[in-house]
C-alpha positions in Angstrom: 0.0 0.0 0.0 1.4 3.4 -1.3 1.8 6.0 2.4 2.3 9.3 1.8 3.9 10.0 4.7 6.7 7.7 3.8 7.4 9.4 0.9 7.6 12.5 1.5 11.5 12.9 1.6 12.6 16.2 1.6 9.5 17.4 -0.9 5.9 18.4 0.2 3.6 16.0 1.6 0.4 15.4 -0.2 -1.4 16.2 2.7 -5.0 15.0 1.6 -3.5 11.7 0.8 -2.6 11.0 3.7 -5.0 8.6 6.2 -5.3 7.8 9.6 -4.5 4.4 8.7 -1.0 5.8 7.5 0.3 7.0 10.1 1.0 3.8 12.8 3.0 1.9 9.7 5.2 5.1 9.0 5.7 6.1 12.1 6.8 2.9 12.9 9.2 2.4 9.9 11.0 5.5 10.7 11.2 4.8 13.7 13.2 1.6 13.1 15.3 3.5 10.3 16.3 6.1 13.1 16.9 3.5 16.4 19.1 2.1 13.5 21.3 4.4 12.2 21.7 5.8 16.3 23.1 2.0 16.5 25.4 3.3 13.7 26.8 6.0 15.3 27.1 4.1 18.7 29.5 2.1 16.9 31.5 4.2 15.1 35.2 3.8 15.3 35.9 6.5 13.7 36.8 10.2 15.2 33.9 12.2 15.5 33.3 14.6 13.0 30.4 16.9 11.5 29.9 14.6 8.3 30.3 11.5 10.3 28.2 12.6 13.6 26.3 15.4 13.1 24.8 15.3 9.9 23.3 11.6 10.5 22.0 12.8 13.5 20.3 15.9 12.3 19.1 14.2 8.9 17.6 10.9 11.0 15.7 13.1 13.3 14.4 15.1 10.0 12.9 12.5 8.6 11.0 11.6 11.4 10.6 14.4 12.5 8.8 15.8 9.6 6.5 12.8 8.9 5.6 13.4 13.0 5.2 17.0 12.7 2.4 16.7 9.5 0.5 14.0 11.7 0.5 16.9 14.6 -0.4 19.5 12.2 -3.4 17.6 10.8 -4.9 16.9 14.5 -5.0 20.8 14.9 -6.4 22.1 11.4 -8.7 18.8 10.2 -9.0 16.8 13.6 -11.1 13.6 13.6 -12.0 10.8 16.2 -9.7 8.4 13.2 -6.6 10.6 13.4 -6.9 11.6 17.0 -6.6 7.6 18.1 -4.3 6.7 15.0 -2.1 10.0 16.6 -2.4 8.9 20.3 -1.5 5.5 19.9 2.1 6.8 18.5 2.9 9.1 21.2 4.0 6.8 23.6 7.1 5.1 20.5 7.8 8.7 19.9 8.4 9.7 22.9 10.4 6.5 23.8 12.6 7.2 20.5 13.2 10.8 21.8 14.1 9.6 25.4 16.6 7.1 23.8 18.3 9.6 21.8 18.3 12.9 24.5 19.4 10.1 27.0 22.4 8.2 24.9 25.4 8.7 26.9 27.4 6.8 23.9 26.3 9.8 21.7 26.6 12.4 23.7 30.4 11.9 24.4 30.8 11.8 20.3 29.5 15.0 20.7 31.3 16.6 23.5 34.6 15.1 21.8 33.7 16.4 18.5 33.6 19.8 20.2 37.3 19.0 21.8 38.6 18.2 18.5 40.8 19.7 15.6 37.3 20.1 13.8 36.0 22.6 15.9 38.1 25.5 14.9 37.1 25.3 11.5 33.6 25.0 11.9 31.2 28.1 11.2 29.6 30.0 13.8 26.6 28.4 13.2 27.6 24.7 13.3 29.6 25.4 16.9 26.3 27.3 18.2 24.4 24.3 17.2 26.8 21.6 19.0 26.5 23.9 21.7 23.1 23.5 21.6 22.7 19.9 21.3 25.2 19.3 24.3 23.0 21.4 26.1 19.9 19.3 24.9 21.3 16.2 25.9 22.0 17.3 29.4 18.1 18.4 29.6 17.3 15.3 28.0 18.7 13.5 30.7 21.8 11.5 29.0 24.2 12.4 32.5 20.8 10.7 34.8 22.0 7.7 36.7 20.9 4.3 34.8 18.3 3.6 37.8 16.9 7.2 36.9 16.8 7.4 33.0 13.7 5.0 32.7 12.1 6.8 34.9 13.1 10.3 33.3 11.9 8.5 29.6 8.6 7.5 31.2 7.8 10.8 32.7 8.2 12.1 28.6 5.6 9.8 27.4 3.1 11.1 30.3 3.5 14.7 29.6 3.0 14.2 26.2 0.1 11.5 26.8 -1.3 14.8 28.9 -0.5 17.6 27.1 -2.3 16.2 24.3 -5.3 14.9 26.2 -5.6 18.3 27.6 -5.6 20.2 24.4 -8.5 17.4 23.2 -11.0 18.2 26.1 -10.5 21.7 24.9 -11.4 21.4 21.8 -14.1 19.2 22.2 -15.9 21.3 24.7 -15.9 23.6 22.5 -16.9 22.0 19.4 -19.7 20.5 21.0 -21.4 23.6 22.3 -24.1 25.2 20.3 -26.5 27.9 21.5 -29.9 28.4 19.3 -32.0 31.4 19.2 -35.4 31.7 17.3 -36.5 35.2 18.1 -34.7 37.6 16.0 -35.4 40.2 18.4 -32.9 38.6 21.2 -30.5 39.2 18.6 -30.7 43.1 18.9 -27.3 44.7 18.3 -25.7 41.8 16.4 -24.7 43.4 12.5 -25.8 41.4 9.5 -22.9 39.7 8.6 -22.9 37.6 12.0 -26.3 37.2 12.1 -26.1 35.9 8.6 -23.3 33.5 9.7 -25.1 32.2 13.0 -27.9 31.7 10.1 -26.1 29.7 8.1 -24.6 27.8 11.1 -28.0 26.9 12.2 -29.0 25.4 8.8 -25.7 23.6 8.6 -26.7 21.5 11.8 -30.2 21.3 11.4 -31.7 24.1 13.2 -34.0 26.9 12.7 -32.9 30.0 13.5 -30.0 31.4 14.5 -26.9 29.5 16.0 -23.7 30.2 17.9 -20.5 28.3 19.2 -17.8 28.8 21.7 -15.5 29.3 18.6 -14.1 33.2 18.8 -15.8 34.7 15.2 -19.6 33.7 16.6 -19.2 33.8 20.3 -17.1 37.2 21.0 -19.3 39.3 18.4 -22.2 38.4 20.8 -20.1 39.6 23.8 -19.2 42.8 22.5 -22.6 43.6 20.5 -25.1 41.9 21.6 -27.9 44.0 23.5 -29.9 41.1 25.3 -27.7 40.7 28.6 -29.2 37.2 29.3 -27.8 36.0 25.9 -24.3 37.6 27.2 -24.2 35.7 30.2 -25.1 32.0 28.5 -22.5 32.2 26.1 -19.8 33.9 28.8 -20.8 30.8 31.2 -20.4 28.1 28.5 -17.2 29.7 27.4 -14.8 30.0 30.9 -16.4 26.8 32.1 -15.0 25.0 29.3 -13.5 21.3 30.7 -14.0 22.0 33.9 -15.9 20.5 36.6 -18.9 23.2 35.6 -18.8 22.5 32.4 -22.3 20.2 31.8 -23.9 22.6 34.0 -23.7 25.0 31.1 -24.2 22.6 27.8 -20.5 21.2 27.5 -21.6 17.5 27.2 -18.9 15.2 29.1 -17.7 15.3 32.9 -14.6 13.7 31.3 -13.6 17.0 29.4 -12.4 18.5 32.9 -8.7 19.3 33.0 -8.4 19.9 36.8 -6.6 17.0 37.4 -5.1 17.1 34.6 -3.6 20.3 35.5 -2.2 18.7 38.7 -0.6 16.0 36.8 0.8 18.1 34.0 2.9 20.2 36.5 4.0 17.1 39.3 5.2 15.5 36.0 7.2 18.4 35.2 8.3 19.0 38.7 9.5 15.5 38.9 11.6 16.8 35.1 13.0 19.7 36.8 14.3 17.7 40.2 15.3 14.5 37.9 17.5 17.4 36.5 18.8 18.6 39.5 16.8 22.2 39.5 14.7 23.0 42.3 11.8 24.2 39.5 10.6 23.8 36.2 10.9 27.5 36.1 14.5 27.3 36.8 14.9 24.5 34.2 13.0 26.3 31.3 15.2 29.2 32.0 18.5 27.5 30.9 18.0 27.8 26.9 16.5 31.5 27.9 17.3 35.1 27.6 16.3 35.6 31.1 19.3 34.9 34.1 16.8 33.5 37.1 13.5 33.4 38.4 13.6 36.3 40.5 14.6 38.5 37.2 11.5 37.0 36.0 9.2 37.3 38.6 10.7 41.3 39.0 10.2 42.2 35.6 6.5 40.8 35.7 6.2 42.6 38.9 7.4 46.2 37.7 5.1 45.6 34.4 2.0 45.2 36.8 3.0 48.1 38.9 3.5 50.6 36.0 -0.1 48.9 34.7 -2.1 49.7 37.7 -2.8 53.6 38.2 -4.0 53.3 34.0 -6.1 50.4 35.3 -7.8 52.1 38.0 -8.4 55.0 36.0 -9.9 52.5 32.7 -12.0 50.5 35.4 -13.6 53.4 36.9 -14.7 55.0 33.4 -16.1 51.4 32.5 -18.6 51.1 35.6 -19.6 55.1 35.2 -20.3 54.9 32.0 -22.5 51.4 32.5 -24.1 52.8 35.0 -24.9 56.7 33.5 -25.8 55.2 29.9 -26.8 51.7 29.9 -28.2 51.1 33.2 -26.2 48.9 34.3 -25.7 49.3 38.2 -23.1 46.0 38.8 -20.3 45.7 36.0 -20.5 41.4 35.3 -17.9 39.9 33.4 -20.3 39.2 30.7 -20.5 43.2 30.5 -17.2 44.0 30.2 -16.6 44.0 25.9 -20.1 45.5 25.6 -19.9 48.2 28.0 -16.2 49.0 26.3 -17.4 48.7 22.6 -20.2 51.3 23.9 -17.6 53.7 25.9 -15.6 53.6 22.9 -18.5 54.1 19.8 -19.3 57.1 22.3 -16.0 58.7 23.2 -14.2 58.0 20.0 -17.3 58.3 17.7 -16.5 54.7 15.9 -17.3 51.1 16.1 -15.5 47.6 15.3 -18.2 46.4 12.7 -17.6 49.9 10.9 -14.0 49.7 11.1 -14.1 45.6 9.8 -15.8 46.6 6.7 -12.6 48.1 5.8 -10.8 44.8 6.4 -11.8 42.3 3.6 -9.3 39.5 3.8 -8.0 39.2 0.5 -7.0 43.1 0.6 -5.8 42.6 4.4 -3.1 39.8 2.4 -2.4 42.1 -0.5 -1.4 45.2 1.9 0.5 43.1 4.2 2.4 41.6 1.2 3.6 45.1 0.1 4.3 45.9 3.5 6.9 43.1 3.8 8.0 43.4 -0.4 8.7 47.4 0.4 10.6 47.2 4.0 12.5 43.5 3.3 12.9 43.3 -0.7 11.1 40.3 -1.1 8.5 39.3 -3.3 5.4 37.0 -1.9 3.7 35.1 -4.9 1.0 32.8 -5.1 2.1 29.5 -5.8 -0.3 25.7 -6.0 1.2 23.6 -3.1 -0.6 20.1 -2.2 -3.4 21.3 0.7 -5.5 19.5 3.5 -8.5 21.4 3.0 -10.2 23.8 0.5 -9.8 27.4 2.2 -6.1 26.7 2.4 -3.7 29.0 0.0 0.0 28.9 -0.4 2.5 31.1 -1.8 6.2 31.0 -2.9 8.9 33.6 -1.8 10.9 35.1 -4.0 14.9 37.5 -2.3 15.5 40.6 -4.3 17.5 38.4 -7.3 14.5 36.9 -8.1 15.3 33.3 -6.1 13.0 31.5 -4.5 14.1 31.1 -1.0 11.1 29.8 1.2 7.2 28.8 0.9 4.1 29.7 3.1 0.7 28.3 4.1 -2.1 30.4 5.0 -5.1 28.6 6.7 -7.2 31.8 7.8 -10.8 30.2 8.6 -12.3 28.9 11.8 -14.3 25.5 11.1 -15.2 22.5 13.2 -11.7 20.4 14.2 -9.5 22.8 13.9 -7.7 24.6 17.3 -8.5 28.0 18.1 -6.1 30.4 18.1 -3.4 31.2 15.8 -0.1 29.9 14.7 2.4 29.5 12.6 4.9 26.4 12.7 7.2 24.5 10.8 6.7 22.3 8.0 10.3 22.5 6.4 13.5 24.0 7.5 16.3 25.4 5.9 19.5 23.2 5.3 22.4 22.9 3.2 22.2 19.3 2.0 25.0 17.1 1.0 25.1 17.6 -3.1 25.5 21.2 -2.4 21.3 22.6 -2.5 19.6 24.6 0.0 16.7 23.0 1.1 14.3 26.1 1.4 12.0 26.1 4.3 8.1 25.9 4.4 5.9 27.4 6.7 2.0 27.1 8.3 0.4 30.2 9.2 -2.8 29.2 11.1 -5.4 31.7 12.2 -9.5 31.0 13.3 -11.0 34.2 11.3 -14.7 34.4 9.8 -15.0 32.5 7.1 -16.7 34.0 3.7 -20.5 33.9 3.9 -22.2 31.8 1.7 -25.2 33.8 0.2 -28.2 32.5 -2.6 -27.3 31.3 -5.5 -24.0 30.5 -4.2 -22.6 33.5 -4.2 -20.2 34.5 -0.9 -20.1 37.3 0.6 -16.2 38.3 1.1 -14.6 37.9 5.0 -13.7 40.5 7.0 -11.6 40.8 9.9 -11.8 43.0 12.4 -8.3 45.4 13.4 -7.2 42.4 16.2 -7.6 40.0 13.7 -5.1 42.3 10.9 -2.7 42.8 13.9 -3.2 38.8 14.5 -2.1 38.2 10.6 0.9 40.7 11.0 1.8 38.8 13.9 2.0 35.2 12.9 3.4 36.5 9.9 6.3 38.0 11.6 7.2 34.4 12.9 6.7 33.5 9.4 9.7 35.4 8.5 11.3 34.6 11.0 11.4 30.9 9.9 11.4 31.8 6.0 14.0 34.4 5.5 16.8 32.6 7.3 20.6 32.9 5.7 21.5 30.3 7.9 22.6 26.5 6.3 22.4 24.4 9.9 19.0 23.2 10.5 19.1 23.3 14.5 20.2 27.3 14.2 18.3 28.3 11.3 15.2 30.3 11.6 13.2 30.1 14.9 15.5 27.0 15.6 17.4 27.7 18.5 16.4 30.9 19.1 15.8 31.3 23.0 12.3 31.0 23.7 11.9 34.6 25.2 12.9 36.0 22.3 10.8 34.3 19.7 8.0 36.8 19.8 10.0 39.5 18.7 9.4 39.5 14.5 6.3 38.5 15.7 5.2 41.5 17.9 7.5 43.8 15.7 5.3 43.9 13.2 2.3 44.0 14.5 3.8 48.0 14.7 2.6 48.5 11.3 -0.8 47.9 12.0 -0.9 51.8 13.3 1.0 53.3 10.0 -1.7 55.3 8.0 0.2 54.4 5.4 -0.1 51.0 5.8 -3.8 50.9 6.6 -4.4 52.9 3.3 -2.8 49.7 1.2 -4.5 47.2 2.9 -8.3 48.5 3.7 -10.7 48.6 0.9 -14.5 48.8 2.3 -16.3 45.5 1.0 -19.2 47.4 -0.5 -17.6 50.6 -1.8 -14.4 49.7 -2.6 -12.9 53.4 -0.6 -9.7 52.6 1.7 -10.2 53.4 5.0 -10.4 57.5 5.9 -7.9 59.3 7.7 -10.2 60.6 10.0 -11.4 57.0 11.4 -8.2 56.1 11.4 -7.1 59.2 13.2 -10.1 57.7 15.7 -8.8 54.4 15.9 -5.3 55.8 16.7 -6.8 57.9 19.7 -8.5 55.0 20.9 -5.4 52.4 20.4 -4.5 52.6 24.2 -8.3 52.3 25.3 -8.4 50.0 28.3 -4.8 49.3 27.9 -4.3 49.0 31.7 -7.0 47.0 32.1 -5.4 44.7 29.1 -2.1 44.8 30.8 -2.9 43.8 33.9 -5.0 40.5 32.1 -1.7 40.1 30.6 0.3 40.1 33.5 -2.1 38.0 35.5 -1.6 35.5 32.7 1.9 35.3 33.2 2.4 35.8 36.6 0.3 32.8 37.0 2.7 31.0 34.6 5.4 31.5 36.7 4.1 30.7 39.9 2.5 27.4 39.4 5.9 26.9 37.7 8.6 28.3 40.1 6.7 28.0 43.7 3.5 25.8 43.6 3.7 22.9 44.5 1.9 20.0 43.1 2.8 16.9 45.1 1.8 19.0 48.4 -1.1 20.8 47.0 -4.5 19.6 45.8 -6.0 20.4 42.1 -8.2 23.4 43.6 -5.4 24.9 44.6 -4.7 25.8 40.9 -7.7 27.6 40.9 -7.3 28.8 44.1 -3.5 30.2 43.2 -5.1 32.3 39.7 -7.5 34.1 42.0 -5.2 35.3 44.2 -2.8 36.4 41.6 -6.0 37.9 40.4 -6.8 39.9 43.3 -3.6 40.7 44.0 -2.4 42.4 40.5 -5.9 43.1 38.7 -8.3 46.0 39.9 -11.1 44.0 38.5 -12.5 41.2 40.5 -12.3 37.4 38.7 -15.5 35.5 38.8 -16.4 33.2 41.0 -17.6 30.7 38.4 -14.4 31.3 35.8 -12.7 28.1 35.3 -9.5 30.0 32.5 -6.7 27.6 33.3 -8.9 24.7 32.2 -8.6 26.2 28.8 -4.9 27.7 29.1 -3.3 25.6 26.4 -0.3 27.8 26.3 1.0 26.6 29.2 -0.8 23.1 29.4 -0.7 22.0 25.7 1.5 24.3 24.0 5.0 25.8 24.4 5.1 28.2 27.0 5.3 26.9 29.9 6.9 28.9 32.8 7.2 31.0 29.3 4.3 33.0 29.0 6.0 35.9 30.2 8.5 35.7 26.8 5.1 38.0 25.3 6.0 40.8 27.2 9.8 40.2 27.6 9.7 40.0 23.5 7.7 42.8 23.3 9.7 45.2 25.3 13.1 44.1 22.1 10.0 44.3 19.5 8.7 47.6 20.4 12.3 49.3 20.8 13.6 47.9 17.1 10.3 49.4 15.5 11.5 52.4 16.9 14.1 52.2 14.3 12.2 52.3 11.5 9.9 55.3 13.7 13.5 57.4 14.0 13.8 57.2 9.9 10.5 58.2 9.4 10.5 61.2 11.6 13.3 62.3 8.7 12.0 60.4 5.6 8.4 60.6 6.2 7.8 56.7 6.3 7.8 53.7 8.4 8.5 51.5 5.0 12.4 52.5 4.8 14.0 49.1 2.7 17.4 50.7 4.0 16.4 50.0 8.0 14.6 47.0 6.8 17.2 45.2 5.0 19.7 46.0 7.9 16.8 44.4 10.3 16.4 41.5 8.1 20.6 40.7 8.1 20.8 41.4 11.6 17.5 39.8 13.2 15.8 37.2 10.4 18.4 35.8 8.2 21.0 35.1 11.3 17.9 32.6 12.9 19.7 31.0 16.2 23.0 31.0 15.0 23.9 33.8 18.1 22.4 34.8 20.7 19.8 37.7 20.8 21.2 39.6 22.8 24.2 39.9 19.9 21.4 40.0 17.1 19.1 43.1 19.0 22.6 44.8 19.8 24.1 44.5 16.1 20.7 45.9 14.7 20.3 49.1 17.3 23.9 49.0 18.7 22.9 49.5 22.3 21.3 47.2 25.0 17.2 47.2 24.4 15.5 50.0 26.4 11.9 50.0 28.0 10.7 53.4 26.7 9.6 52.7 23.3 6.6 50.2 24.8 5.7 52.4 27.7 5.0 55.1 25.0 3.6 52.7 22.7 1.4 51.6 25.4 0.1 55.0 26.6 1.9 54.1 30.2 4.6 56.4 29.9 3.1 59.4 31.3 1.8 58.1 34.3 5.2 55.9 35.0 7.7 59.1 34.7 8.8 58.9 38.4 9.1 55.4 38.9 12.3 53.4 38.6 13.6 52.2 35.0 
């Protein structure tokens, strides 16, 4: 039987080929190629050397690798109960392979003498930086453990992933499963056509009449923010943060077996159990090792100030809200299910414009056209649509062209929410750059993932074109900043090009760098063109969305920094085999009541749903946004200090040195050297506090 996933090579998969019934057989063949050629390497007699050592290594765990990462990416963009149990039941010989690699003592030495040899001199920066790296990956990975401890060590890898992956499925589920009908069109009061027509067409797709919403962002935050019937608020805020909890059935979530809170528990007293197998007294302290940040206390400090400098813009936002809910909408108690109405009201009043009116400047395909300018002007790259093989029908790719006309990388774009496919949005990656053996440069490939509104399908089957909201553009900009990030890279050593390698607090700084743009008039004008008239967005909204850019932006910070503060507790001083499950809980609402000025409610149930820090990558790293963003903020500032003399943020000559000094040199050095070679100076807080509107209330404190 032909399996696509065994033939991929080092081309692009044929992703709607490929089968749940695929995936145990290749897994498992590639499994056995890789546990043979490390058997290889254990034996060889020969001195260790990059050609002999490192390139098996790295090529071995490509293969697999990339077959492994397609089967992840196709649980999060088309999941289905076939894949999600032809995925699960490979975690547990994945993880085993990875535990028998990170833990190979026989290896590990090749590698460490390979460093002590004649070789190392002549290697590049980029090849030391990555045997830098991998000796440091081996000693996370637990290859100096005691024999009696390594099993132990291995197992504990299989049950986070077994977890991680279980609590990302209750997730999704609960929220899948939710749907909300309403027949009068008069509880709908508020709500603009374009979502009622969507909730519309929801409804008919699962046999309903009337109108229909989910717990998925485009149909339940429009109801949030717009909707005038209160009651309808409060369902759909109830369903949403009692997602896999214990409260969830109470509010139409289906299955008590969707709750994460011990889940939770277990998550963290595995990685506990990591982080003293390791011989650190935390996980925090052991995520910070292949970090930017020196030790937990910097961490904890920084989050700390951030809060403090937060707060007196807070009090002032909160008080505002609960006058003006109470003065113009009746509305004597502020609930949490009040909170984006009341604002979106505030703000239509005191800044005389609304989201819906601003999102009918935002159609998609313009939204795409003006970000591809963007990035063609500033980095001298062209961005052309190219046919790749897809996985489902809404998904477009593209082809990347340097300024000699070469194609250096490719791109996925998946922008539509649908049923089985995460929330959120993401990029990762489906190819790296390389320099193979016969002399080519494998050219990396890219998924940018986002949840937006899909087109609306109107009679005669005709659709209506998607808009996005302002969020969603600065969402696009975002993940397409770690796009570039991944697909501009000079670098020919897969573990240091791109995002590879690059410490983890710094990843979000292409990311949040160019979300800057997003406030350029200039930029706006390219990439807004109002679905109906066809006129690009006028300078006098804009001029109103610029004034109202920092609107509750205490009261955002602080939600931020609750976030991350609660991060980094449960990871540096809670502690899960002396605490109970409803501590968790417990621990967020007093970090709530501590840092925020408004009070949490009693029935929220958010780390249930934090996949961040449960299921994804951040762990004891959510704080890396707002580290990130203080590097991101100050190297826009760059481009900001050119315009004040050339008139525009899209200067090529500050964009191409950003792109040498930030993108192309990936991980290959630290970035610290990188931010330092592009500014010449050590990052400074000033540029965020201003962009933030927090300057002016923060002069007297300490920097």
């Amino acid at each position: 039987m032909h399996n696509p996933l065994l033939s991929i090579g080092r081309d692009v998969p044929a992703y709607n080929q490929i089968l749940p019934e695929h995936i145990q057989p290749a897994i498992n063949t590639l499994l056995t190629n890789a546990y043979q050629v490390l058997k290889e390497i254990e034996n060889l007699q020969d001195v260790p050397s990059w050609a002999n050592l490192i390139e098996p290594l790295e090529d071995v765990n490509e293969s697999l690798g990339r077959a492994w990462g397609v089967v992840n990416h196709l649980t999060s963009v088309i999941d289905s109960p076939e894949l999600r149990t032809a995925h699960a039941a490979m975690i547990p010989e994945v993880t085993a392979f990875s535990s028998y690699f990170s833990q190979n003592l026989n290896i590990f030495e090749k590698v460490k003498n390979l460093k002590n040899s004649s070789e190392w001199p002549t290697l590049s920066m980029a090849q030391q930086k990555s045997i830098n790296n991998t000796i440091r990956d081996f000693q996370l990975g637990g290859a100096e453990l005691a024999d009696n401890l390594k099993p132990i060590f291995a197992k504990n890898s299989e049950n986070q992933a077994n977890a991680s992956k279980e609590f990302s499925d209750h997730v999704l589920d609960a929220t899948d499963q939710f749907i909300h009908v309403v027949t009068n069109k008069d509880e709908l009061a508020g709500l603009p056509e374009d979502i009622l027509a969507a909730a519309k067409e929801f409804a008919t797709e699962k046999g309903f009449e009337g109108w229909a919403f989910s717990l998925k962002f485009p149909s339940y935050f429009p109801v949030q923010q717009l909707a005038q019937n209160r009651p309808l608020r409060q369902t759909l805020y109830q369903a949403y943060v009692t997602r896999a909890s214990e409260l969830g059935p109470e509010y139409g979530q289906g299955k008590a077996e969707w709750d994460n809170t011990q889940l939770m528990l277990k998550i963290l007293s595995l990685r506990q159990e990591e982080a003293q197998l390791l011989g650190y007294p935390s996980y925090a302290a052991l995520s910070l090792v292949p970090k930017m940040a020196q030790d937990v206390d910097q961490v904890r400090k920084f989050l700390s100030e951030f809060a403090t400098r937060a707060h007196p813009k807070a009090l002032l936002d909160l008080e505002e809200l609960s006058a003006f809910a109470k003065s113009k909408l009746n509305i004597e108690s502020l609930e949490p299910w009040d909170v984006a109405f009341v604002s979106e009201a505030l703000k239509e009043e005191k800044y005389l414009f609304s989201e819906n009116e601003v999102k009918q400047y935002f159609p998609i395909d313009q939204v795409l056209a003006g970000l591809f300018n963007v990035i063609e002007t500033v980095l001298q790259i062209k961005i052309e649509a190219f046919d790749l093989p897809k996985w489902h029908e809404d998904v477009k790719s593209f082809q990347v062209r340097n300024e000699h006309g070469e194609i250096v990388a490719y791109f996925y774009l998946d922008a539509y929410a649908r049923a089985g496919k995460r929330g959120g949005a993401w990029m990762d990656d489906a190819r790296g750059r390389k320099l193979l053996s016969n002399g080519v440069i494998q050219t990396p490939i890219a998924y940018l993932v986002c949840n937006f509104p899909a087109p609306l399908k109107l009679a005669d089957g005709v659709f209506k074109p998607a808009t996005i909201s302002h969020d969603d553009v600065i969402t696009l900009f975002h993940e397409f900043g770690h796009g570039l990030h991944h697909m501009l890279t000079k670098v020919d050593t897969l573990g240091v090009s791109g995002i590879n390698g690059v410490e983890w607090d710094a990843v979000e700084l292409p990311s949040q760098f160019m979300e800057n743009f997003c406030w350029d008039y200039e930029v706006i004008s390219k990439l807004s063109k109002h679905v109906q008239t066809g006129e690009k967005l006028p300078k006098d909204l804009f001029a109103k969305m610029n004034a109202a850019k920092n609107f509750q932006n205490g009261l955002f910070t602080l939600r931020q920094m609750v976030f991350a503060i609660f991060d980094w507790e449960l990871h540096a001083s809670f502690e899960p085999n002396k605490q109970q499950a409803s501590d968790i809980l417990a621990l967020a609402k007093e970090i709530n009541a501590r840092i925020h000025v408004m009070p949490q409610s009693d029935l929220s149930r958010w780390p249930n749903t934090f996949s961040h820090i449960f299921s994804g990558g951040y762990a004891a790293g959510y704080y890396s946004y707002k580290w990130a963003e203080v590097l991101s903020a100050d190297a826009f500032a760059a481009f900001e200090e050119q315009a004040s003399t050339v008139g525009s943020v899209l200067n090529s000559e500050v964009g191409i040195r950003y792109r040498h000094e930030i993108l192309e040199v990936g991980g290959s050095r630290s970035a610290t050297e990188s931010f330092a070679a592009f500014r010449g100076r050590a990052p400074s807080i000033d540029a965020l506090l201003r962009h933030g509107g927090l300057l002016a209330l923060n002069e007297g404190l300490p920097r």
